[in-house]
ZAZASE-751430 format. One line per field, with one value per atom (N, C-alpha, C, O): residue number from 0; residue in one letter; z, x negated, y negated. Coordinates in Angstrom, 1 decimal, decimal comma, always signed. Example, Ala and Ser with C-alpha at 12.3 -4.5 7.8 and 13.67 -1.06 7.14 Angstrom:
2
n <- 0 / 0 / 0 / 0 / 1 / 1 / 1 / 1
res <- a / a / a / a / s / s / s / s
up <- +7,8 / +7,8 / +7,8 / +8,5 / +7,1 / +7,1 / +7,9 / +8,0
east <- -13,2 / -12,3 / -13,2 / -14,2 / -12,8 / -13,7 / -12,9 / -13,4
north <- +5,7 / +4,5 / +3,3 / +3,3 / +2,2 / +1,1 / +0,0 / -1,1
This chain:
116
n <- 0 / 0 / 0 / 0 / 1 / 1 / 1 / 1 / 2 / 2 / 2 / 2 / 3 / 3 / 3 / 3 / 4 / 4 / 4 / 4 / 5 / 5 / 5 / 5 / 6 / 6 / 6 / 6 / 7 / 7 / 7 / 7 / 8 / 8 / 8 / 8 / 9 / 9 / 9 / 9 / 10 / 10 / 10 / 10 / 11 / 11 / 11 / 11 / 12 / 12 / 12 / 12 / 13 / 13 / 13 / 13 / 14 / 14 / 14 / 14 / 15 / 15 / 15 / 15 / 16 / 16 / 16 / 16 / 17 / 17 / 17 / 17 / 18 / 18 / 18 / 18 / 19 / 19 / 19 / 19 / 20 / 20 / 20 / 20 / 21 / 21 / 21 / 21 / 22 / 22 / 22 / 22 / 23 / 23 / 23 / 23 / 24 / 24 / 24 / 24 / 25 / 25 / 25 / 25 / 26 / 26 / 26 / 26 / 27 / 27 / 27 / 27 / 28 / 28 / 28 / 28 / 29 / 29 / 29 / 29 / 30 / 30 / 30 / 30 / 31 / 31 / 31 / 31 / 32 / 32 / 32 / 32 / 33 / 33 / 33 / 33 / 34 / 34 / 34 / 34 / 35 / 35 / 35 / 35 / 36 / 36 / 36 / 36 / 37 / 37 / 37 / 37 / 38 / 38 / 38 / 38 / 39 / 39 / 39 / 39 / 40 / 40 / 40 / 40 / 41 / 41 / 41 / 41 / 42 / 42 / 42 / 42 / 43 / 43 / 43 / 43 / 44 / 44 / 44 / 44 / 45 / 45 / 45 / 45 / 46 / 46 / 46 / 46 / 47 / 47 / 47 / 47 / 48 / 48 / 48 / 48 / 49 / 49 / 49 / 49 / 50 / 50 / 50 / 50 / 51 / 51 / 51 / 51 / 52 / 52 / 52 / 52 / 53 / 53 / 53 / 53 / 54 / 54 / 54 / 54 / 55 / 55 / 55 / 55 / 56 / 56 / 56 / 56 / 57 / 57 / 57 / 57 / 58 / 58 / 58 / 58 / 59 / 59 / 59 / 59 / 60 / 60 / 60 / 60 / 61 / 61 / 61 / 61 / 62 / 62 / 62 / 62 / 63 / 63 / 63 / 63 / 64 / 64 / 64 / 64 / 65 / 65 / 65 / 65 / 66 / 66 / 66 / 66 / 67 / 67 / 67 / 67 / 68 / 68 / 68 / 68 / 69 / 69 / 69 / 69 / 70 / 70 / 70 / 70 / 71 / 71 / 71 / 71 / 72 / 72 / 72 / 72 / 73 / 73 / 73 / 73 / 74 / 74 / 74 / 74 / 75 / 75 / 75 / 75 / 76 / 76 / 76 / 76 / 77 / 77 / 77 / 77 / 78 / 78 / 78 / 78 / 79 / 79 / 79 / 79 / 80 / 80 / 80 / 80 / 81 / 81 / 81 / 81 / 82 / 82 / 82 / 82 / 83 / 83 / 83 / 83 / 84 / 84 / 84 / 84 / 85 / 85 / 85 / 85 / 86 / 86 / 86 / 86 / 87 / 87 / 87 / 87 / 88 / 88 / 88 / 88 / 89 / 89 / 89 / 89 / 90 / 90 / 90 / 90 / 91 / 91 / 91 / 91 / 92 / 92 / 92 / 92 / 93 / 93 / 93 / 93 / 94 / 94 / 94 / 94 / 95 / 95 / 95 / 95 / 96 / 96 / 96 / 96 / 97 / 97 / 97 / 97 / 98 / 98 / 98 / 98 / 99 / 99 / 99 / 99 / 100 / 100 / 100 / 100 / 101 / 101 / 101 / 101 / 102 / 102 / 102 / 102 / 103 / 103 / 103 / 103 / 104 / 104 / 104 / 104 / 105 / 105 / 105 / 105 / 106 / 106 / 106 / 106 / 107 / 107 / 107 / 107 / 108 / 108 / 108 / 108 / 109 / 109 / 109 / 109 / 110 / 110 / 110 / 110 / 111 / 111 / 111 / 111 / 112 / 112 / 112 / 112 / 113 / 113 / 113 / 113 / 114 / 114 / 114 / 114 / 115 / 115 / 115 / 115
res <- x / x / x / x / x / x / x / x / x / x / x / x / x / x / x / x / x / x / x / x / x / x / x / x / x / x / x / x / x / x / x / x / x / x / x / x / x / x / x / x / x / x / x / x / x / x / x / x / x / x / x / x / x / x / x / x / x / x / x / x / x / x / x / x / x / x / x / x / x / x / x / x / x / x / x / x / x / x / x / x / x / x / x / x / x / x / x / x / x / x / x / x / x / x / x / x / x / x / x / x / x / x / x / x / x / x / x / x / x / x / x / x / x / x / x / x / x / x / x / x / x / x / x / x / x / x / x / x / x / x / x / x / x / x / x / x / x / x / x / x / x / x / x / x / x / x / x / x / x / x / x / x / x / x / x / x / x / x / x / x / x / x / x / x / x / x / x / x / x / x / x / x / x / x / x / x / x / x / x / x / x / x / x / x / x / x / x / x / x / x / x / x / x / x / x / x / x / x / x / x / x / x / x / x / x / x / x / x / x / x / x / x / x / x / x / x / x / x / x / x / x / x / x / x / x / x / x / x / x / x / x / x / x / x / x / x / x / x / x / x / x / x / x / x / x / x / x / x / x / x / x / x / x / x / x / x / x / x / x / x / x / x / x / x / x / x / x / x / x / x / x / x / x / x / x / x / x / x / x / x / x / x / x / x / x / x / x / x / x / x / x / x / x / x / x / x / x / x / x / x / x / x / x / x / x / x / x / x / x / x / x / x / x / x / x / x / x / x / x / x / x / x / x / x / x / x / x / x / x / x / x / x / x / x / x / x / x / x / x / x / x / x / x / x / x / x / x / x / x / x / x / x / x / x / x / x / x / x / x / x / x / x / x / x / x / x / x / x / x / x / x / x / x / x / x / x / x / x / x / x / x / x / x / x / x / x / x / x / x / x / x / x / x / x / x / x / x / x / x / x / x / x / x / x / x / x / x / x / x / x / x / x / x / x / x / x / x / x / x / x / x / x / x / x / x / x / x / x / x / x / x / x / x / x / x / x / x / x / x / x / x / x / x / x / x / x / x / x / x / x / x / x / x / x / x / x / x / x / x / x / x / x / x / x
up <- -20,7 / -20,2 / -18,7 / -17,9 / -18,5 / -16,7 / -16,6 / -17,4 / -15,2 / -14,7 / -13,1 / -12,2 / -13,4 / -12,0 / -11,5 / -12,4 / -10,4 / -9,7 / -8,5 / -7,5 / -8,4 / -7,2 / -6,0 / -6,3 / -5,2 / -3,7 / -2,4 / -2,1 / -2,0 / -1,0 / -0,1 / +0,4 / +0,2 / +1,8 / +1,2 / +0,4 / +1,6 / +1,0 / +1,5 / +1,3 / +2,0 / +2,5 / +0,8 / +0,3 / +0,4 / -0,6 / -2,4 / -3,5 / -2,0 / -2,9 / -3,4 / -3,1 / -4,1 / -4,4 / -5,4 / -5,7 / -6,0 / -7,4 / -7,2 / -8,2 / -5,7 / -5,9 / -6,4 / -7,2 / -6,0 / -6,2 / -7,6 / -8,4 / -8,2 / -9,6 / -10,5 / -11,0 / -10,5 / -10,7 / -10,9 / -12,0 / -9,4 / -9,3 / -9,9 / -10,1 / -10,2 / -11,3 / -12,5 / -13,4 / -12,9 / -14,4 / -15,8 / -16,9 / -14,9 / -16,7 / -16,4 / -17,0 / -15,1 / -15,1 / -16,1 / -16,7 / -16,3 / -17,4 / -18,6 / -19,0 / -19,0 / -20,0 / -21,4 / -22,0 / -21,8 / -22,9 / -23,0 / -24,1 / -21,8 / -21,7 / -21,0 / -20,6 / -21,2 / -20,7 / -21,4 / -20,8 / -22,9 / -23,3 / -23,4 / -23,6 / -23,1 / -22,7 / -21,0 / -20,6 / -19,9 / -18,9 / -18,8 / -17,7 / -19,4 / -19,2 / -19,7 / -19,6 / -20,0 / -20,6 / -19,4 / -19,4 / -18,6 / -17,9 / -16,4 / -15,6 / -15,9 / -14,4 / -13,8 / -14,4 / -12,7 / -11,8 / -10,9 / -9,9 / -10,9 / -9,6 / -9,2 / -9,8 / -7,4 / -7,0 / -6,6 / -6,2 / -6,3 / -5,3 / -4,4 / -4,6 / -3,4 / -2,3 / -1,3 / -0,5 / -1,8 / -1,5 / +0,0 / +0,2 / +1,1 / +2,0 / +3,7 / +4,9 / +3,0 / +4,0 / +3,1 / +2,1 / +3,4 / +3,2 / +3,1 / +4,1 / +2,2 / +2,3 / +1,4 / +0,3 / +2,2 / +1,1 / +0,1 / +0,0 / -0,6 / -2,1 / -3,3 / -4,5 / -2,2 / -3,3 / -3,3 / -2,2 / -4,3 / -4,2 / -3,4 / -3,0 / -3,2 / -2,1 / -2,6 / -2,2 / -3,2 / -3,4 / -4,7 / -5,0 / -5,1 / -6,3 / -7,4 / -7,5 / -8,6 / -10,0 / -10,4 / -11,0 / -10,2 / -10,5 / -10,4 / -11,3 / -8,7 / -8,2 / -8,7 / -8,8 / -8,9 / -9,3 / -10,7 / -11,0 / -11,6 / -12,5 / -12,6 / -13,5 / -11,9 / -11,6 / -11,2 / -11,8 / -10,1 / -9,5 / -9,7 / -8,8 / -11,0 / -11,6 / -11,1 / -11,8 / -10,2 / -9,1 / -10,0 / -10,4 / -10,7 / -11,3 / -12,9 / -13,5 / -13,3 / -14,4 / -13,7 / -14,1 / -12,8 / -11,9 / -11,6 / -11,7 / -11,1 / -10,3 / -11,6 / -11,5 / -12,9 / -14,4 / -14,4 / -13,4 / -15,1 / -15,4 / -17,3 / -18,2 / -17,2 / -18,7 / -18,6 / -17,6 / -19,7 / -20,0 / -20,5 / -21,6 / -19,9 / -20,1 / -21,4 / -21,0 / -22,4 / -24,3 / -24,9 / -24,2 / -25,7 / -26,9 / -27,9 / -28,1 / -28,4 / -29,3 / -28,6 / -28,9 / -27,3 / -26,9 / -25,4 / -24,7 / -25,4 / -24,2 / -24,9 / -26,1 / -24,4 / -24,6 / -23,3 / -22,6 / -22,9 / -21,6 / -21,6 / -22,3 / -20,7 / -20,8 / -19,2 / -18,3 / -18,9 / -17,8 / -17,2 / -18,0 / -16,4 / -16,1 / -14,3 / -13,4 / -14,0 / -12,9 / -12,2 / -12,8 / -10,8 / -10,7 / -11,6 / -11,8 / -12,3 / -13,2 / -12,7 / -13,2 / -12,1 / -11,1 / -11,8 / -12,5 / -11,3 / -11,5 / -13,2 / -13,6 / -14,0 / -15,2 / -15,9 / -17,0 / -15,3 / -15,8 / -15,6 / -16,5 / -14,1 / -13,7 / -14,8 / -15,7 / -14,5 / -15,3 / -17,0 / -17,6 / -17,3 / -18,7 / -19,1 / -20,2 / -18,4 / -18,3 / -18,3 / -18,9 / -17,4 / -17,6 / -18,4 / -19,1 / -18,5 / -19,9 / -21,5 / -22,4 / -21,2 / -22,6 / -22,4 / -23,3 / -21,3 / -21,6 / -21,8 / -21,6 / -22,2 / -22,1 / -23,6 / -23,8 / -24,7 / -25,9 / -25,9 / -26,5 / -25,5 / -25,3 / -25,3 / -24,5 / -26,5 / -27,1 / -26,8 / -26,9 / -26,4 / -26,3 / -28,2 / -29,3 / -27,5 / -29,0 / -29,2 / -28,3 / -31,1 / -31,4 / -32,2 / -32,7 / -32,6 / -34,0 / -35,1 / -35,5 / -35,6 / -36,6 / -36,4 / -37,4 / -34,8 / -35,2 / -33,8 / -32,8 / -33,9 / -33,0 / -31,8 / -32,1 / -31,1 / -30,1 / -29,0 / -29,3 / -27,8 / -27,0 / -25,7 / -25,0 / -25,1 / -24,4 / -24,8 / -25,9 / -24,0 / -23,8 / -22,7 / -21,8 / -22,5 / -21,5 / -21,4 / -22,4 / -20,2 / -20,4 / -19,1 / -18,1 / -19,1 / -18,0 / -17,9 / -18,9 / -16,6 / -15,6 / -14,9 / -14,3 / -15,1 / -13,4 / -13,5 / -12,5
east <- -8,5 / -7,5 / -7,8 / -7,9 / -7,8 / -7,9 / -6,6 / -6,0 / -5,9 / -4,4 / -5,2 / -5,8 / -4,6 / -5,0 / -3,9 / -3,1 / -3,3 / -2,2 / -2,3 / -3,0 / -1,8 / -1,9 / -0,7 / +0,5 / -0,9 / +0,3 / -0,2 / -1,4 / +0,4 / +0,2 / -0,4 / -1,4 / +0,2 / -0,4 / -0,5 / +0,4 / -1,8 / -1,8 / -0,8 / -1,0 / +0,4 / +1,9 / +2,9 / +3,8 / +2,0 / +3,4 / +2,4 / +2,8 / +1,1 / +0,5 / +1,4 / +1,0 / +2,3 / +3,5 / +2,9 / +1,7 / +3,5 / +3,3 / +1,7 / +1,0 / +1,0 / +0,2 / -0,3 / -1,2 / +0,4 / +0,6 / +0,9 / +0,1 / +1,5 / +1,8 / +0,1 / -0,5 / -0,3 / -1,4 / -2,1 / -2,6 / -2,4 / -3,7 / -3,8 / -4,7 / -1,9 / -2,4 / -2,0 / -1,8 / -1,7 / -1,5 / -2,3 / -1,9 / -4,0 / -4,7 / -5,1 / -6,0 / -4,0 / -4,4 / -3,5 / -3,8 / -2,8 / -1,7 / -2,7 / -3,8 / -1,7 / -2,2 / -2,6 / -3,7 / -1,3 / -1,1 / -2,1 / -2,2 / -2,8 / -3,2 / -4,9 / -5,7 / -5,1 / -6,3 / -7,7 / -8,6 / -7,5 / -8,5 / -8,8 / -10,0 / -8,1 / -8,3 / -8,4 / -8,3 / -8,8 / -8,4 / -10,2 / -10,5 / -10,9 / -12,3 / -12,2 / -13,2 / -11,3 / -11,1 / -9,9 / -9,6 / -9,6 / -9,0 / -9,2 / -9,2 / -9,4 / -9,6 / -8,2 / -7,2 / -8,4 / -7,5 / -7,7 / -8,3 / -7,4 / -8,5 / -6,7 / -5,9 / -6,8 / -5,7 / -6,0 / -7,2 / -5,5 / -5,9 / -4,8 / -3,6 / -5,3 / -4,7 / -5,0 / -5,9 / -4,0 / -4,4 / -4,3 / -4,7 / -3,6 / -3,2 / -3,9 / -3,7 / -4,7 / -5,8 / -6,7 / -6,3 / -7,3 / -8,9 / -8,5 / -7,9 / -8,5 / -8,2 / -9,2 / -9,4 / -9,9 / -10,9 / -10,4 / -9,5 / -11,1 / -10,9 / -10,1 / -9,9 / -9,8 / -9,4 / -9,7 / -10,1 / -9,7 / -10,6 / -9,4 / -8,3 / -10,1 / -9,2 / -8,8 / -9,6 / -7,8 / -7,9 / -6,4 / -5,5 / -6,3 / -5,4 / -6,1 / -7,0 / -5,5 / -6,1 / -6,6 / -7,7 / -6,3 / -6,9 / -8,2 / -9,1 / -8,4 / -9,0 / -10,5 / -11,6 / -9,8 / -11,1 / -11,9 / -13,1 / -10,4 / -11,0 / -11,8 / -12,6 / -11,7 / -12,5 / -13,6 / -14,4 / -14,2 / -15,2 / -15,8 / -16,4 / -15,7 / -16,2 / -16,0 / -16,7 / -15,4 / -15,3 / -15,2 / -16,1 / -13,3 / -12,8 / -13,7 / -13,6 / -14,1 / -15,3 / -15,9 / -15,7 / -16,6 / -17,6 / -17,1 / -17,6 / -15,8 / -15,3 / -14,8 / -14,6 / -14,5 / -14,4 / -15,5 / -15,9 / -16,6 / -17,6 / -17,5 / -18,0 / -16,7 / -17,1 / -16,7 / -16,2 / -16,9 / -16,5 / -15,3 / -15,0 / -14,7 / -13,0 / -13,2 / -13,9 / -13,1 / -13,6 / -12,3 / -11,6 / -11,7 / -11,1 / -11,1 / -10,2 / -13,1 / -13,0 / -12,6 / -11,6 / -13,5 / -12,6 / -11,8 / -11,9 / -11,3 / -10,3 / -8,7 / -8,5 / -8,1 / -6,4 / -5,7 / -6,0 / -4,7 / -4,1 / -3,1 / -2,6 / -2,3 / -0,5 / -0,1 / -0,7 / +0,4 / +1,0 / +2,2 / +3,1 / +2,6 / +3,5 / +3,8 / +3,1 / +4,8 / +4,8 / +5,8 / +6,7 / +5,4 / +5,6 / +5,0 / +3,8 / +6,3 / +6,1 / +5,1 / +4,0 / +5,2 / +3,8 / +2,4 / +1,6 / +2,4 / +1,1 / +0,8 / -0,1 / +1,8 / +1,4 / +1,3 / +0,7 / +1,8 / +1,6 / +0,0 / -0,7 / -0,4 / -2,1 / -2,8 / -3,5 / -2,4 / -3,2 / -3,2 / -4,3 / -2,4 / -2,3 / -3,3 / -3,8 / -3,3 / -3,7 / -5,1 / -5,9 / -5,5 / -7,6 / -7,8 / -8,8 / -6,7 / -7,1 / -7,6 / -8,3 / -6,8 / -6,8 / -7,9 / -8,3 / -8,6 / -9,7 / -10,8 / -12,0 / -10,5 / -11,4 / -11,0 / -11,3 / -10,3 / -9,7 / -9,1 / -9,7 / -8,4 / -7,5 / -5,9 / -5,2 / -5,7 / -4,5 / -3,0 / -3,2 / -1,7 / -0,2 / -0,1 / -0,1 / -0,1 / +0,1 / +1,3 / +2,1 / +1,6 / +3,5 / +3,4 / +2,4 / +4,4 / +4,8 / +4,1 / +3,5 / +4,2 / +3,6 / +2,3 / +1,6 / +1,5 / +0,0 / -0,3 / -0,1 / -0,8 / -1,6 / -2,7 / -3,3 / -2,8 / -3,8 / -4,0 / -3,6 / -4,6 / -5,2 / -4,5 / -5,0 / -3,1 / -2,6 / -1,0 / -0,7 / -0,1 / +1,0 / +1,8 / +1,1 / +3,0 / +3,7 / +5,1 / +5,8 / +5,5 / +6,4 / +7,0 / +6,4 / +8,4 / +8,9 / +10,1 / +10,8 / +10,5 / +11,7 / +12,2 / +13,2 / +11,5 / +11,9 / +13,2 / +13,6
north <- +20,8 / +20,1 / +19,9 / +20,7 / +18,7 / +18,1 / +17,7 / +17,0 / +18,4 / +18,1 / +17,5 / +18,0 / +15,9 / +15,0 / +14,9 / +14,7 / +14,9 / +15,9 / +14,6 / +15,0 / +13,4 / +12,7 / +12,5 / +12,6 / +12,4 / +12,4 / +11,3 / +11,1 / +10,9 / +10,5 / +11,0 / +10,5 / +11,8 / +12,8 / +14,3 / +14,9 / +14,8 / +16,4 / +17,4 / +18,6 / +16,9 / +17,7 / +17,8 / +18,4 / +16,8 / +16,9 / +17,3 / +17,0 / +18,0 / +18,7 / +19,8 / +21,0 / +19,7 / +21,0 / +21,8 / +21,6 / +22,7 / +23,7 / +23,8 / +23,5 / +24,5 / +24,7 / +26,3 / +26,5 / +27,1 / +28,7 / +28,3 / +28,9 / +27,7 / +28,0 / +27,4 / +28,3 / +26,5 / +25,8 / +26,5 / +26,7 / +27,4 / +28,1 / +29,6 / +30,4 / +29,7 / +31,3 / +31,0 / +31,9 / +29,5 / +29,2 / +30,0 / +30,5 / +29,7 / +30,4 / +31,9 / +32,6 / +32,5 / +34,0 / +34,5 / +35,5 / +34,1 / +34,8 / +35,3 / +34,9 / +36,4 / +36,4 / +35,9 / +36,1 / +35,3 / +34,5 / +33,0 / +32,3 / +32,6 / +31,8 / +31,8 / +30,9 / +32,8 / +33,7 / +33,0 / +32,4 / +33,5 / +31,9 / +31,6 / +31,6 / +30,5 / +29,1 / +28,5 / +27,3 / +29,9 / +29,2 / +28,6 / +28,1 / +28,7 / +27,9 / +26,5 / +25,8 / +26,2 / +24,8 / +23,7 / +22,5 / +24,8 / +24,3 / +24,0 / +24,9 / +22,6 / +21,6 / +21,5 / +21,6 / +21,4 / +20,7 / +19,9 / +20,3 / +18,6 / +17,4 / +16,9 / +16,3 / +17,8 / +16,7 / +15,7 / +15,8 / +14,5 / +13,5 / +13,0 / +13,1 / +12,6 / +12,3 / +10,5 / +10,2 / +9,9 / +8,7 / +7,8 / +6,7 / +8,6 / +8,2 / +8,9 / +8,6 / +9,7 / +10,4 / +11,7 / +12,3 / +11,8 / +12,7 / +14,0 / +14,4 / +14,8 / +16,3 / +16,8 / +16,3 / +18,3 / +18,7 / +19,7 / +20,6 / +19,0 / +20,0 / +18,8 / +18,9 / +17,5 / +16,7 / +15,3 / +14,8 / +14,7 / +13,6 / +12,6 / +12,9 / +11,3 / +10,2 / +8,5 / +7,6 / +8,2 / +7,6 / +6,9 / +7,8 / +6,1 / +5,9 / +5,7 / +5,0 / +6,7 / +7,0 / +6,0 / +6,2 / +4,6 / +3,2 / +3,1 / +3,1 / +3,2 / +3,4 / +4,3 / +3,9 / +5,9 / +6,6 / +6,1 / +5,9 / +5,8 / +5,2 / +4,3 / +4,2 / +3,4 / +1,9 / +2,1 / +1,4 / +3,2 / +3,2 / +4,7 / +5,3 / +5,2 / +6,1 / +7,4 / +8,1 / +8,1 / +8,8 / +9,6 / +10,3 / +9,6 / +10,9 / +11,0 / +12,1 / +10,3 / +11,2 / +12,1 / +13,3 / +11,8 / +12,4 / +13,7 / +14,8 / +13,5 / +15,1 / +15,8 / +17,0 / +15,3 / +16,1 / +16,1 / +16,6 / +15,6 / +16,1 / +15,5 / +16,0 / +14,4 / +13,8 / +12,5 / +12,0 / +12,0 / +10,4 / +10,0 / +10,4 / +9,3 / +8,8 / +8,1 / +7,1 / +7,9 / +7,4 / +7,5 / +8,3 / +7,1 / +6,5 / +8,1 / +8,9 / +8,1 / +9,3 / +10,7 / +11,4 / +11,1 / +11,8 / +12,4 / +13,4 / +11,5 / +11,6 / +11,6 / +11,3 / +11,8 / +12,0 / +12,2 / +13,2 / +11,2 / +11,0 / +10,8 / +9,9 / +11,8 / +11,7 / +11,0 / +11,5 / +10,1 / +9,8 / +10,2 / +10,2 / +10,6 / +10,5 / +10,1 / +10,7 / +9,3 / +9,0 / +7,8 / +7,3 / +7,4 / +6,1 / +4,9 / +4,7 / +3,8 / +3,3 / +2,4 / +2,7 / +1,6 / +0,9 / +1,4 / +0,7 / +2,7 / +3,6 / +3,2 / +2,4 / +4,1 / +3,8 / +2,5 / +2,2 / +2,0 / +0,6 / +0,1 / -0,1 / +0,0 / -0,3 / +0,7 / +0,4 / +2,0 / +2,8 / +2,7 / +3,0 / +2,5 / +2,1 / +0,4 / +0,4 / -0,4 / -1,4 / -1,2 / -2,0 / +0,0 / +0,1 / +0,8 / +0,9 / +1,6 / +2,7 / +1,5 / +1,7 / +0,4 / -0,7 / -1,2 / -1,8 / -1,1 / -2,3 / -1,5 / -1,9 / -0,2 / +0,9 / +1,6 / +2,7 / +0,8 / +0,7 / +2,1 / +3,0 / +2,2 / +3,4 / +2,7 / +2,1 / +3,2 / +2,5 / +3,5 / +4,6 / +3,2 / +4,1 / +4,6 / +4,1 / +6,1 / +6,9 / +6,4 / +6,2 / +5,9 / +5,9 / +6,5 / +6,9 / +6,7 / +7,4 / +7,6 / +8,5 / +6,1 / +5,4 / +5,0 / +4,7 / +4,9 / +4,7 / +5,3 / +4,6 / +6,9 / +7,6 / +6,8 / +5,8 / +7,2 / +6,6 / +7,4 / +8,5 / +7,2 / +8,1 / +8,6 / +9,5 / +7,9 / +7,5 / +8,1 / +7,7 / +8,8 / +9,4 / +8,7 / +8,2 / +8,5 / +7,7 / +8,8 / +9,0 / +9,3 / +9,6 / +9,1 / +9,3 / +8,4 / +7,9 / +8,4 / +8,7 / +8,7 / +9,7 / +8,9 / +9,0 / +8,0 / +7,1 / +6,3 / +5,7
């Protein structure tokens, strides 16, 4: 599991203490080799996180690169959640990248959950 964690300014990087002892638990011990964290930060440069808007990494290969696999249909699986703006662009390259909105009735690769 890769959790891409984006903010504007690295001030508002929150739930970082919880993040960083998530796969110490026990219950979750495991599995914590299966588990990434890539924040990004789009509004200035901070190390340890990549720079830029998710569109963005996506477009110009960045965030494969900092996971370390290929964003695919067979196997990738992606939950959104966010400003609707975002998921909307983001949902938009995920399609041309045949990465279809999971429903009910016909599974696919792509999760949408909106708060906003």
């Amino acid at each position: 599991m890769i959790l891409v964690y984006s903010v504007r300014e690295s001030s508002e990087l929150a739930y970082q203490p919880l993040i960083s002892e998530l796969m110490q638990r026990d219950y979750l011990a495991e599995y914590a080799h299966k588990f990434m964290f890539l924040p990004t930060v789009t509004r200035e440069q901070h190390p340890g996180a990549l720079n830029g808007r998710i569109t963005q990494l996506i477009e110009n290969g960045a965030l494969e690169r900092a996971a370390g696999i290929d964003l695919t249909p067979e196997h990738s699986r992606v939950m959104l959640c966010g400003n609707p703006q975002m998921i909307d662009d983001t949902r938009a390259l995920l399609k041309q990248r045949d990465m279809r909105l999971s429903l009910s009735r016909k599974p696919g690769q792509v999760a949408v959950e909106t708060y906003w």
